[in-house]
N, C-alpha and C positions, 0 to 999 in steps of 0.2 A: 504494500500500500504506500505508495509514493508520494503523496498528494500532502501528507507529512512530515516536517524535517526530523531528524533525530534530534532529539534535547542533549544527549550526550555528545553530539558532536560540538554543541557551546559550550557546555560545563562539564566536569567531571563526574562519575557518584560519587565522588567524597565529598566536592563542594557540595553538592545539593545536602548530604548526609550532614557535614558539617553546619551546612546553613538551617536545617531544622535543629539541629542540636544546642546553636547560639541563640533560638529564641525559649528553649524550651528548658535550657540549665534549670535546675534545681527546681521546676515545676514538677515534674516528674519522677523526680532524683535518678535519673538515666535506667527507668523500670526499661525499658528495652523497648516499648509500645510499636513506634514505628516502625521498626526495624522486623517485629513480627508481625503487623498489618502488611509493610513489604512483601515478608514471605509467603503469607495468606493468599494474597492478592493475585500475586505471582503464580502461586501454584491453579488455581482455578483460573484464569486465565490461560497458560500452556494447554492445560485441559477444551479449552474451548478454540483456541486461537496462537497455537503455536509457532506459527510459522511469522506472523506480525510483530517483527523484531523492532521496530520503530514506535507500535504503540504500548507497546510492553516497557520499553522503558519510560514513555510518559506515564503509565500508570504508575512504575518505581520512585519517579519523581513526587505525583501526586500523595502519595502511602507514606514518603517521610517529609512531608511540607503541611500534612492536612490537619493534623492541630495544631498547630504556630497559633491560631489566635488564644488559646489557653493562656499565652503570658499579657494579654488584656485582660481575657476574662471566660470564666468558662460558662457562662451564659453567651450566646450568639456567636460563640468561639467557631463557628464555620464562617459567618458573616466576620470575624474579624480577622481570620485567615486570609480570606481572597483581600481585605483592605490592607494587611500587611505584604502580602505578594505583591499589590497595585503599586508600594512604594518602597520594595527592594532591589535598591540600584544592579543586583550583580545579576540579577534577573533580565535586566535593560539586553542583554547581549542575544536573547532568545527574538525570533521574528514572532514578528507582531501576534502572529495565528497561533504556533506555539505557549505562548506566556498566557495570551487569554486561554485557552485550549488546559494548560496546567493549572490556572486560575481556577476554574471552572468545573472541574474534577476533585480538585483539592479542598476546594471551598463547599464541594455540592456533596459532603460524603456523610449531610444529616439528615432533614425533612424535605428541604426548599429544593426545588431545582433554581440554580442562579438564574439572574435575568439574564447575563452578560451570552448565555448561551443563545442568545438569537441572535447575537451579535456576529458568531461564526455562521462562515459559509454552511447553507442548507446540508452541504454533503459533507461534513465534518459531525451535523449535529449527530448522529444515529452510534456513532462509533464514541463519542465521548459520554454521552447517556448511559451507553454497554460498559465504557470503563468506570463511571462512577456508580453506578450498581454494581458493581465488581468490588469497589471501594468500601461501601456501604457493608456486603457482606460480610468482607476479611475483618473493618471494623468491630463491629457485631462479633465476629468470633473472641475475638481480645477480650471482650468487655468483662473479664475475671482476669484480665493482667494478668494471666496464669501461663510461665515460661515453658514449662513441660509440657503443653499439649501442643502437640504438630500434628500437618497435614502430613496425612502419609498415604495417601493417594483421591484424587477425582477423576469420575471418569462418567462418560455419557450413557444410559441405559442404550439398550440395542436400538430401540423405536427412536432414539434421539429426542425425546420429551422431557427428559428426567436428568438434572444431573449430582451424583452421589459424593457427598461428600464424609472421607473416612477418617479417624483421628486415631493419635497412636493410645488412647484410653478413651475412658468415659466420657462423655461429653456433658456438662451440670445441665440439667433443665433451663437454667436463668437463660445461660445462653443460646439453646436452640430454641426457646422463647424469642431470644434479641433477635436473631439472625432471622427467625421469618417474619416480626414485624419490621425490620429493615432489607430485606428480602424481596420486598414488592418489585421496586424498580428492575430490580436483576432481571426478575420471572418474566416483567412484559415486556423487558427489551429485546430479550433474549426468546423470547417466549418456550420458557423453560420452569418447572417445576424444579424447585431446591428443595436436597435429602441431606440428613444430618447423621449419619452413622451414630446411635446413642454410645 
């Protein structure tokens, strides 16, 4: 898919890694969060869409940039995420469609879908909807900040309606609660049923 530039060809992962890490010092005390929304993200993604090495890394970017507004506040801390991307100069080196495109993602991984998304080209919006319902999920899975529990495999049911997701243990109720109220957006974009291996 071409029609997007690579984010990594601007910045590095470590900038980007580093740049969530200098808003988010000692809000978090470096519990690990993003860095396993990343791998969440990452993993059911390959599962869907392996071959789109371009937007795979803007979802990388988005997974450790997406709560930066916590060191405002963590009320509206998605709405203060995309206001603090609008005005992070190292950000400036990304084209124009790119930054809003990371904005966008990053910022949209609670209730609201951002306005700013009709601001992208109509054929940008369908694939950025699909990575922040991706977003949304890996989120959702965290939401017990619990290090021990990895993905260790997704995969598509045969009919391709369904897609299964399996943990290296039990999975607490709270969470496969979070993950299918946050879950919506995935299901319709994708138009895909989410399974939570208990």
């Amino acid at each position: 898919m071409d029609k997007y530039d690579n984010l990594y060809d601007y910045l590095s992962r470590e900038d980007v890694a580093e740049l969530g890490r200098s808003y988010l010092e000692g809000i978090f005390a470096g519990d690990g969060h993003e860095k396993r929304v990343e791998e969440y993200a990452l993993s059911i993604f390959d599962a869907l869409s392996p071959s789109q090495k371009v937007l795979r890394n803007l979802l990388s970017a988005a997974a450790r940039l997406h709560d930066i507004g916590h060191s405002i506040d963590e009320r509206k801390h998605d709405l203060h995420t995309r206001t603090l991307l609008k005005q992070e100069q190292s950000l400036k080196v990304l084209p124009k469609h790119l930054f809003k495109s990371l904005m966008v993602i990053a910022g949209g991984h609670r209730k609201k879908i951002p306005e700013e998304l009709r601001e992208l080209p109509e054929e940008y919006q369908e694939d950025i909807l699909k990575l922040m319902g991706i977003l949304r999920v890996a989120d959702a899975i965290d939401i017990g900040r619990d290090p021990a529990l990895k993905i260790v495999h997704c995969h598509l049911n045969h009919k391709g309606s369904r897609l299964s997701i399996e943990f290296n243990r039990n999975v607490p109720i709270f969470v496969i609660e979070r993950v299918a109220k946050k879950g919506e957006l995935f299901e319709t974009t994708f138009g895909l049923t989410l399974y939570i291996t208990p």
